[in-house]
C-alpha positions as CSV (number, residue, x, y, z in Angstrom):
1,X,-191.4,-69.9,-123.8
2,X,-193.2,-66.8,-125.5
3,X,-193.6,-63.8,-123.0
4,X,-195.9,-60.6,-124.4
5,X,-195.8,-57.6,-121.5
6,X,-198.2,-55.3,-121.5
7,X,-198.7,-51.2,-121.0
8,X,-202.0,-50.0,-120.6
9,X,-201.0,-46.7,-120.0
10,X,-203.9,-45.2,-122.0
11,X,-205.4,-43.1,-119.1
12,X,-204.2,-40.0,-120.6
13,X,-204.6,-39.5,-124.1
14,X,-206.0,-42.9,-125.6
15,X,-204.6,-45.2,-127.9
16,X,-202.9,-44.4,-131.1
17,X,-201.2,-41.6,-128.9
18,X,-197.1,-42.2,-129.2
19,X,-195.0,-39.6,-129.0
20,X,-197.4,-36.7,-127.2
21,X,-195.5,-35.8,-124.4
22,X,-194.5,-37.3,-121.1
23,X,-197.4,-39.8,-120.8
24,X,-197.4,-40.8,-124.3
25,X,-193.9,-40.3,-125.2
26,X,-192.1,-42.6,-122.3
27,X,-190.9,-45.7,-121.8
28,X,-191.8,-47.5,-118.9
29,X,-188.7,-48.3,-117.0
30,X,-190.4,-51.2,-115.0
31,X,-191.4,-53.2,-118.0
32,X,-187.8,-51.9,-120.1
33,X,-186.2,-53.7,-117.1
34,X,-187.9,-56.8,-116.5
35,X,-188.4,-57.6,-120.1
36,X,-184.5,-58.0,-120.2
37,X,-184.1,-59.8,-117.1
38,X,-186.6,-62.0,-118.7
39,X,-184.4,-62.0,-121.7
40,X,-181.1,-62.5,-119.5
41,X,-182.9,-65.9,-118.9
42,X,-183.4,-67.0,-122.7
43,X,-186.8,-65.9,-123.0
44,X,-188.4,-65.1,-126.4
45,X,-190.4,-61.6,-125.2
46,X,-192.2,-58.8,-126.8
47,X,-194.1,-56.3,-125.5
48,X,-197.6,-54.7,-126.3
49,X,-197.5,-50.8,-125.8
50,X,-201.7,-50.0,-125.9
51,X,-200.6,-46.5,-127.0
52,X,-199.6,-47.7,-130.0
53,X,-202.7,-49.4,-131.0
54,X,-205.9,-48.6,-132.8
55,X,-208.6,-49.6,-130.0
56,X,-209.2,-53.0,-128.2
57,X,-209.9,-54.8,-131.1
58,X,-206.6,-54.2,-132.5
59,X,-205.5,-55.3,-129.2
60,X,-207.0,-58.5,-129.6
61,X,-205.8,-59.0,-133.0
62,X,-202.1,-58.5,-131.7
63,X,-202.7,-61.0,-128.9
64,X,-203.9,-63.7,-131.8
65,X,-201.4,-62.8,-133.7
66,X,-198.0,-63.1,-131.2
67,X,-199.7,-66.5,-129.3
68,X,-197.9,-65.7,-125.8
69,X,-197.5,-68.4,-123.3
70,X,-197.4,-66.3,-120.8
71,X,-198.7,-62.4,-120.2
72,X,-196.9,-59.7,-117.9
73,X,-199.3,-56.7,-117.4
74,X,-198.2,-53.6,-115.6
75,X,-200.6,-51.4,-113.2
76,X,-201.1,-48.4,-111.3
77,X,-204.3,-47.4,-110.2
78,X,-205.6,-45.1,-112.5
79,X,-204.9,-47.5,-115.2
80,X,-206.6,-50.1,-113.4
81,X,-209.4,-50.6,-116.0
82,X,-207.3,-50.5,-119.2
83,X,-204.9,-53.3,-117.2
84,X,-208.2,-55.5,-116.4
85,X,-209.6,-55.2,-120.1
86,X,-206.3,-56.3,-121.4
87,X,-206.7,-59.3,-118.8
88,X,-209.9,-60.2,-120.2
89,X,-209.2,-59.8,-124.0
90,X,-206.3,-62.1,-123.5
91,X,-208.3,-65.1,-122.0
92,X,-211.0,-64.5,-124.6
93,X,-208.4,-65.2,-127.1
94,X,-207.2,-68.2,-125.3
95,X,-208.0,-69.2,-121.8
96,X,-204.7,-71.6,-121.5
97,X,-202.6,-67.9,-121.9
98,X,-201.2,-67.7,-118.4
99,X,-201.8,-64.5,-116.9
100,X,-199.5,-62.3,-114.6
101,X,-200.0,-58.8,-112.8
102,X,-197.7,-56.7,-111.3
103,X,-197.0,-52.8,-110.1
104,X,-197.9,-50.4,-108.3
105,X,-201.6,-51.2,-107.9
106,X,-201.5,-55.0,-106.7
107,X,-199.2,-54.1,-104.2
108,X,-200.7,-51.8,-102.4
109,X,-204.2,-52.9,-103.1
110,X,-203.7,-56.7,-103.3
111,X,-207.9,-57.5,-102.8
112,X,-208.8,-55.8,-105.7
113,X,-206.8,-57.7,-107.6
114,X,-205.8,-61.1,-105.8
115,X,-209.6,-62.9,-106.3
116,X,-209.9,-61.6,-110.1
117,X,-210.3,-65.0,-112.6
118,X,-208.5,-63.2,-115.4
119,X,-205.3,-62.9,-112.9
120,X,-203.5,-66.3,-112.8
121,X,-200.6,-65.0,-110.8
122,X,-199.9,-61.6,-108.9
123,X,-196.4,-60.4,-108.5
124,X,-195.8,-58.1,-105.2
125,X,-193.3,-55.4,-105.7
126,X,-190.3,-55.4,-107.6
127,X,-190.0,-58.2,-109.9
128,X,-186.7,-58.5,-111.5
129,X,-186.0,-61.8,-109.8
130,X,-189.4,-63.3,-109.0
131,X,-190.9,-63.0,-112.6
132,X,-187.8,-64.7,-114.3
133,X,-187.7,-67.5,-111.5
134,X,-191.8,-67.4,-111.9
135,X,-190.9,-68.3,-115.7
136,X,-188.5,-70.8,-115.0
137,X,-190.8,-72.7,-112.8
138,X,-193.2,-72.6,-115.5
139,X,-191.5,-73.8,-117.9
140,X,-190.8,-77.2,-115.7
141,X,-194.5,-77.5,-114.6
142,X,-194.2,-76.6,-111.5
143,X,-196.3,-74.8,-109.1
144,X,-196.3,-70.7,-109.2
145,X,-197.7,-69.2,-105.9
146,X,-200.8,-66.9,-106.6
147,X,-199.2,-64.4,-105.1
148,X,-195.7,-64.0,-105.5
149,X,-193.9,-62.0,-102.7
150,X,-191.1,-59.5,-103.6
151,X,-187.7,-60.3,-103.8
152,X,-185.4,-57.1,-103.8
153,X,-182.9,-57.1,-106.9
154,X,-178.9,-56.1,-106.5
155,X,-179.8,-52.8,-108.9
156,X,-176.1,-53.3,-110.5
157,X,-176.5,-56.8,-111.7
158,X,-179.9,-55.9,-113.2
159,X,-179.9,-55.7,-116.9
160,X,-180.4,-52.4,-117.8
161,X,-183.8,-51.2,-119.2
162,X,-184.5,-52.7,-122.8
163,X,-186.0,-49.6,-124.1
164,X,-186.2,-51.5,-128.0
165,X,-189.0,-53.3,-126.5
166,X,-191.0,-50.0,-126.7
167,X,-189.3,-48.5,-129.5
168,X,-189.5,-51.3,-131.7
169,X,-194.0,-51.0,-130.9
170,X,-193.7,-47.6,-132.1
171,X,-192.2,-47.7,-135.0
172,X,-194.5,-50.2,-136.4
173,X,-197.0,-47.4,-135.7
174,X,-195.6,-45.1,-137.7
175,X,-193.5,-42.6,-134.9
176,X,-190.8,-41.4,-136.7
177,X,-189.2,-39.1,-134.3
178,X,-185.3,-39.4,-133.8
179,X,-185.9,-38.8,-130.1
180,X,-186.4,-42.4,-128.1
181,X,-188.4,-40.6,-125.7
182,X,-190.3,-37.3,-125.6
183,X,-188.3,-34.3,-124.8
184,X,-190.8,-32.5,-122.1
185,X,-189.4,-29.2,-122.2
186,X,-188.5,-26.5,-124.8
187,X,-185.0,-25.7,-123.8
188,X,-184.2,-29.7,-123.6
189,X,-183.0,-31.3,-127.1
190,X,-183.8,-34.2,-128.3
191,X,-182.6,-37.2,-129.0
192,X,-184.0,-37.5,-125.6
193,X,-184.0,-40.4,-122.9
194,X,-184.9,-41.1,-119.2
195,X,-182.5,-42.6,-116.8
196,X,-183.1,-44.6,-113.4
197,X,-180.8,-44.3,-110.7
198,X,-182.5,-45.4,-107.8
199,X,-185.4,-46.8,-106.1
200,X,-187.4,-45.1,-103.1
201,X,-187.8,-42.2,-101.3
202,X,-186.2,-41.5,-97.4
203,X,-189.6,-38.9,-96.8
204,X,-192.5,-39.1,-95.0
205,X,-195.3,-37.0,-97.1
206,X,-198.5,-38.0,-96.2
207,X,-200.3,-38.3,-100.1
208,X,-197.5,-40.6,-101.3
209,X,-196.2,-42.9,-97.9
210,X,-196.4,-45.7,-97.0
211,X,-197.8,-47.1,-100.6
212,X,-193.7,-46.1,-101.7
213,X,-191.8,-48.2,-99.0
214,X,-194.5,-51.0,-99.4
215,X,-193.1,-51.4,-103.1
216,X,-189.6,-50.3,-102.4
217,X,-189.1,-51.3,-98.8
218,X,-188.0,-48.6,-95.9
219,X,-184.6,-47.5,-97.8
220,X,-183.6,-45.9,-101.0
221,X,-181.3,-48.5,-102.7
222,X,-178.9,-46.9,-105.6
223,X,-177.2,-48.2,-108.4
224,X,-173.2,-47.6,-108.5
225,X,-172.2,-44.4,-110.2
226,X,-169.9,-46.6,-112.3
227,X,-173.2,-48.4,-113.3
228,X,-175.1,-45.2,-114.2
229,X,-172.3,-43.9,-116.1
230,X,-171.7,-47.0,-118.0
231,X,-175.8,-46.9,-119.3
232,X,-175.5,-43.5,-120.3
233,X,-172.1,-44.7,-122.0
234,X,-174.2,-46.9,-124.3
235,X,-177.3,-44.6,-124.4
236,X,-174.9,-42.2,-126.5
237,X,-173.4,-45.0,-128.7
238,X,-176.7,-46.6,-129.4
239,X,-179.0,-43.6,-129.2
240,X,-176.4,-40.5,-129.5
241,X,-178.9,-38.6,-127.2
242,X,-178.5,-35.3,-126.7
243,X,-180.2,-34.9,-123.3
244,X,-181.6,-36.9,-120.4
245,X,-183.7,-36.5,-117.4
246,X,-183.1,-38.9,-114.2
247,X,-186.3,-40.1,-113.0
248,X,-185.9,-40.8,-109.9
249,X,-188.1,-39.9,-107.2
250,X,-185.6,-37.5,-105.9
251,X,-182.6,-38.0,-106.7
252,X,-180.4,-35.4,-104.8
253,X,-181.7,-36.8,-101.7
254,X,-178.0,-38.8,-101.5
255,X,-175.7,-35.4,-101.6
256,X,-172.9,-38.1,-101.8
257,X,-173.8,-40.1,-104.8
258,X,-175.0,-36.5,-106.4
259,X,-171.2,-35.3,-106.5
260,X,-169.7,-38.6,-107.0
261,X,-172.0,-38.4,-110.2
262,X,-171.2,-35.3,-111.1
263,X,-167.7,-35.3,-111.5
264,X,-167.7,-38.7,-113.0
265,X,-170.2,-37.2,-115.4
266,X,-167.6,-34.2,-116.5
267,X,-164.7,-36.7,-116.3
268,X,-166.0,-38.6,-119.0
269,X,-166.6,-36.2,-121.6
270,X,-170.5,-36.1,-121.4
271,X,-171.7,-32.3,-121.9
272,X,-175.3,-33.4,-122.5
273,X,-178.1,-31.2,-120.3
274,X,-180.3,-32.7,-117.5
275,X,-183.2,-32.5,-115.5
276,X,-183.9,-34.3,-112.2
277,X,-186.5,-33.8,-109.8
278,X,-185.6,-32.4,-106.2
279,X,-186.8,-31.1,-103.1
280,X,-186.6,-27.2,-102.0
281,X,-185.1,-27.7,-98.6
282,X,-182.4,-30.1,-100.5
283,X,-182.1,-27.2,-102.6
284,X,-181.6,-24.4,-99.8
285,X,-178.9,-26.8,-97.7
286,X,-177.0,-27.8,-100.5
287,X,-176.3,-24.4,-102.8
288,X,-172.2,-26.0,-103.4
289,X,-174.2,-29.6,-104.5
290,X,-176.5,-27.2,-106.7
291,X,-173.7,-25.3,-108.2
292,X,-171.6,-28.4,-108.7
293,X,-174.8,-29.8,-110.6
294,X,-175.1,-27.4,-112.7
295,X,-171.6,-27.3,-113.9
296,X,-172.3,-30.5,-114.7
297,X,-174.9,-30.0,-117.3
298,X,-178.2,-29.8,-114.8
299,X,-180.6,-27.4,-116.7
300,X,-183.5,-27.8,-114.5
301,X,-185.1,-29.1,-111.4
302,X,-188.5,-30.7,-110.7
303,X,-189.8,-29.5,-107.2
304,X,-192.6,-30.2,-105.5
305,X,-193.3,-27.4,-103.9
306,X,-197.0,-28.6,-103.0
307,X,-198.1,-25.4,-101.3
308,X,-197.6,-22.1,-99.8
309,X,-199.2,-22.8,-96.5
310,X,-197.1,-23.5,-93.7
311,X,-200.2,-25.0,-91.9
312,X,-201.0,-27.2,-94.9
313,X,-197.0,-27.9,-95.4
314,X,-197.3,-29.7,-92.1
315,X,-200.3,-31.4,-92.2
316,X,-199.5,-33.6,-95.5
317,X,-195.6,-34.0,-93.5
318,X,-193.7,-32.2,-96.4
319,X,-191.2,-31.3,-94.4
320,X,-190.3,-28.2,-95.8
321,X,-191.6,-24.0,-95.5
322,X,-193.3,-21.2,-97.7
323,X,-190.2,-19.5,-97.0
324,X,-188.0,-22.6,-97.7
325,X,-189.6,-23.0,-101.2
326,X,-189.2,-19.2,-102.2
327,X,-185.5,-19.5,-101.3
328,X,-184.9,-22.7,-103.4
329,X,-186.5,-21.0,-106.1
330,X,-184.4,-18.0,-105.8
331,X,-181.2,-20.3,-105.3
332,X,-182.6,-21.6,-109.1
333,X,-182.6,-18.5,-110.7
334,X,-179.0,-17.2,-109.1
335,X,-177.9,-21.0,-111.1
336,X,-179.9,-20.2,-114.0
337,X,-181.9,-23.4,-113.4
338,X,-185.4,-23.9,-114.9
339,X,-188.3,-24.5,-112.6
340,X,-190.8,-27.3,-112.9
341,X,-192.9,-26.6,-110.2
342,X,-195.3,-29.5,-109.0
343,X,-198.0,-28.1,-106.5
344,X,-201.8,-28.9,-105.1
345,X,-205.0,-27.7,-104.7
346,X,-207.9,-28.5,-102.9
347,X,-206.1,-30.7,-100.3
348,X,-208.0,-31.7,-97.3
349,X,-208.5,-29.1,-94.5
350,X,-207.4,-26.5,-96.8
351,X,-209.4,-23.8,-96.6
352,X,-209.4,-20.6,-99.4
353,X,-206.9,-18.8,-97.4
354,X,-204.2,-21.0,-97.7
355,X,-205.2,-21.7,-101.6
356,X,-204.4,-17.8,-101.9
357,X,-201.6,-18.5,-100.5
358,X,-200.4,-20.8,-102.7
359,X,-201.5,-18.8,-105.9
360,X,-199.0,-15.5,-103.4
361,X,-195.9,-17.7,-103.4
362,X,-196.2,-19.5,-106.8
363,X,-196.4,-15.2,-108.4
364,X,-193.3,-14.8,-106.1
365,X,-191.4,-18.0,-107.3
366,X,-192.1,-17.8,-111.0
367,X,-191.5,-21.2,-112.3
368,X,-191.1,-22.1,-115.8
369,X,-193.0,-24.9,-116.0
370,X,-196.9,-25.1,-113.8
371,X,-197.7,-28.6,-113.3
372,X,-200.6,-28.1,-111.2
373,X,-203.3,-30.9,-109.6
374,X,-206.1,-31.2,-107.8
375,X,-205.7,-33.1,-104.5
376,X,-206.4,-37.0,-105.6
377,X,-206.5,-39.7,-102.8
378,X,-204.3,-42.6,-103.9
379,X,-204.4,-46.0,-102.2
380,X,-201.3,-46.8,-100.1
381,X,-200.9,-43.8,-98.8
382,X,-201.6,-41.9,-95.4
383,X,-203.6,-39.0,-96.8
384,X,-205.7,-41.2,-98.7
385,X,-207.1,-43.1,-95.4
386,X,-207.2,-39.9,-94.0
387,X,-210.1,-39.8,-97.0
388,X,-211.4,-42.8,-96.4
389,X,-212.0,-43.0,-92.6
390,X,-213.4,-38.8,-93.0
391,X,-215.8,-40.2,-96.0
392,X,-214.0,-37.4,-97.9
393,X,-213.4,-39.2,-101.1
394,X,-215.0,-38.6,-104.4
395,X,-213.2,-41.2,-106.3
396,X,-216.0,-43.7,-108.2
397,X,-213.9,-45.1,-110.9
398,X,-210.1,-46.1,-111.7
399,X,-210.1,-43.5,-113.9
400,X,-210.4,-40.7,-111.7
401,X,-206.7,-41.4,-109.7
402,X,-205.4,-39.9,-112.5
403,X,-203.5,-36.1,-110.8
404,X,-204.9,-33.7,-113.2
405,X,-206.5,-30.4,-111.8
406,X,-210.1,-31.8,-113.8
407,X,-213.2,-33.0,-111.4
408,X,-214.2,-33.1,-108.1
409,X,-211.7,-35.1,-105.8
410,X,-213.0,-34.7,-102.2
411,X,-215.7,-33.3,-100.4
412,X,-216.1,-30.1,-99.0
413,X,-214.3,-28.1,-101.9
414,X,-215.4,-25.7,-104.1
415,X,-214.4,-26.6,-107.1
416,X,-215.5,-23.5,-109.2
417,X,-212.9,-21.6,-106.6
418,X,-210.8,-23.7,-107.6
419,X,-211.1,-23.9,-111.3
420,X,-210.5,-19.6,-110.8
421,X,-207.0,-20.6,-108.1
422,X,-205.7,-23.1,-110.9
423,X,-205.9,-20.2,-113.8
424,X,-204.8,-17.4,-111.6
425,X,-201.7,-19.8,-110.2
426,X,-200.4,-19.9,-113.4
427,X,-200.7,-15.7,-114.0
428,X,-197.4,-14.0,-113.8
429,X,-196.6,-10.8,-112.3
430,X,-195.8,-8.0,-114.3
431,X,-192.1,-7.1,-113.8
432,X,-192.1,-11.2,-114.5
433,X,-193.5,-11.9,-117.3
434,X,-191.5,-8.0,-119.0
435,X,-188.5,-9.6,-117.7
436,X,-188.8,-13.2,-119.3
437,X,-190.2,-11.2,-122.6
438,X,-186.0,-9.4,-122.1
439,X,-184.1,-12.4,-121.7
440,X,-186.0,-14.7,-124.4
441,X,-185.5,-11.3,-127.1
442,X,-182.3,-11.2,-125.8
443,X,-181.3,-14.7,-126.3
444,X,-183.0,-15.2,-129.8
445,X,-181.7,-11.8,-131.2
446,X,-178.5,-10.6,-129.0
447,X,-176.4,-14.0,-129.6
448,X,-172.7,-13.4,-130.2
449,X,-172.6,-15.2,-133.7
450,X,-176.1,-14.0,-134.8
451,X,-174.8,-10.4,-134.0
452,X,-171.5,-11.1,-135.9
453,X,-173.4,-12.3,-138.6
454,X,-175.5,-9.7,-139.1
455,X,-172.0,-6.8,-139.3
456,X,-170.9,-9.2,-141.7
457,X,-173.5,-9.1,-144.5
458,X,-174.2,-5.2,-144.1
459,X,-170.3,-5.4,-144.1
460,X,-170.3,-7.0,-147.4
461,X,-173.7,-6.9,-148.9
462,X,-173.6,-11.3,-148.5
């Protein structure tokens, strides 16, 4: 049986975008994963990355061309449309294609999805043992449920994520990069790749619960150290990567599995450089964990650090303090870790005080890296009824779930405000922005060898 999956991920930057960065440069690890459990079964699969086409008519030529039997598309929401087109193209080319849907999306908002007559079958959170048993059942004509409930995979039997099933798209459209994946920061080199270790998250913040444990279920699950270690063992042989970023929604929440890692890590040989995301009161509890890490080869966290309100801190359930985030940060720079520092504006209730203070403690933490965003409601979660049931939301169209700080989101802002908050978050202080101009001339022009080198040739005129 012939199985095309499909990423619509064209949200961002379009088609004909591969290789621009984190949204146009990554794999997707759902898809990577269950195209190879699909292959663990002896199915003939390929997959159709939309970022790697011309437009929708190229789309359509690609789905005459390969004749699936059977289509797996992936969705979240703000890719909603792209997913749906896709849906539609493919029964235009052939009606008998049988259609499947899975993701983010469908679970959390099955009605939008579940009455659609372009979706034969939808597949409720993870799918790494329903779709292949989905297929198998095909295959002998016998009846698929519409909607296929979840059934939770052992994440060290899994395959691991078939990342030639994207790679092999993009080469055909000309990227050329050694890199399998984007490297997202300057001081990370490529070849570069993303790693999963586990699935869900232990917190309670209201903008992303409950939509996470309705996919995931109530705990984290995590794969075996000696599991992780033995991916990245063939990511080197195959890929000979040079650094890596876990992916996981935060993955020093098990201080445990963190060390186990981390010494395995050294153990083995590996000297490559990471990032991970983390939290700041993770961060402030665990300076021996941190320390350990970066010994390791951590070279930078991703915190989200949300806001500088203590007020607004507990309303969206973060969990954590102004003060909490402004130690982690300082905690970073004693480590010399680099800063990715994930925050929002214009979150409901919010008022311009607590934006300013926001814009104080971002001056005082000095990230790195500003990965700013307006406050977006997302279905699924607790914030988002909050919206809902306050007739707060300004969302009209899929599109607009998309994070980034560009359009009105809710009500009651003022969004010209905030336009002025989002430049002025990102404006360092003085005595921060002299000091990084010290330690970047410092590092490009005070090196050991570079300094050697330069005695040598007044030395002897070479």
């Amino acid at each position: 049986m012939k199985v095309t999956l499909i990423f619509p991920g064209i949200g961002g930057k379009g088609f004909d975008s591969i290789g621009q960065g984190m949204d146009s440069g990554w794999i997707s690890h759902g898809l990577a994963v269950l195209g190879a459990c699909a292959r663990q079964r002896g199915y003939d699969v390929d997959l159709i990355d939309l970022r790697a086409l011309k437009g929708w008519e190229h789309f359509r030529q690609e789905v005459a061309r390969r004749k699936p039997q059977v289509v797996g598309v992936t969705m979240v929401s703000a890719d909603y449309n792209q997913a749906m087109r896709s849906l539609e193209i493919v029964k235009a080319v052939d009606p008998r294609i049988i259609t499947c849907v899975g993701g983010p999306h469908p679970t959390v908002v099955l009605s939008e999805v579940e009455g659609d007559p372009c979706i034969d079958h939808v597949f409720l959170g993870e799918g790494e043992v329903s779709f292949p048993d989905a297929l198998e059942r095909m295959e002998r004509s016998d009846s698929v449920a519409h909607i296929v409930p979840a059934v939770m995979p052992d994440l060290d039997e899994i395959p691991f994520a078939d990342r030639d099933l994207f790679l092999n798209e993009w080469r055909k459209a000309g990227y050329d990069k050694e890199s399998p994946e984007a490297p997202f920061v300057g001081e990370i080199p490529s070849p570069f790749v993303t790693v999963i270790a586990s699935r869900g998250c232990m917190y309670n913040c209201s903008y992303c619960q409950p939509a996470e444990r309705m996919i995931f279920g109530r705990n984290v699950r995590s794969r075996g150290v000696e599991n992780v270690m033995r991916e990245l063992r063939e990511l080197r042989d195959k890929y000979h990567f040079a650094s890596f970023m876990f992916h996981d929604d935060c993955l020093t929440e098990d201080r445990d599995w963190v060390m186990e890692f981390c010494h395995a890590y050294m153990e083995a040989g590996f000297t490559q450089p990471f990032y991970c995301q983390s939290r700041a009161d993770i961060i402030v509890k665990n300076e021996d964990m941190v320390a350990l890490m970066t010994k390791a080869g951590l070279r930078g966290y991703l915190i989200g650090f949300e806001s500088g309100s203590d007020r607004v801190l507990r309303f969206i359930r973060k969990g954590t303090k102004r003060s909490t985030n402004i130690e982690a940060a300082r905690i970073c720079r004693k480590y010399g870790i680099f800063i990715w520092a994930n925050y929002m504006l214009g979150l409901p209730t919010e008022t311009d005080e607590e934006v300013l203070e926001t814009i104080s403690m971002l001056k005082e933490i000095d990230p790195d890296y500003y990965s700013p965003a307006f406050y977006t409601p997302h279905p699924g979660s607790d914030l988002y009824q909050y919206c809902i049931e306050n007739d707060l939301s300004l969302i009209t169209n899929h599109d607009d779930y998309r994070r980034n700080p560009t359009g009105a989101k809710i009500r009651g802002k003022d969004y010209e405000f905030l336009d002025w908050a989002l430049v002025e978050s990102q404006k360092r202080l003085w005595y921060n922005s002299l000091r990084r101009r010290v330690k970047y001339l410092w590092r490009r022009y005070a090196r050991p060898k570079k300094i050697v080198r330069k005695l040598w040739r007044l030395v002897t005129g070479k």
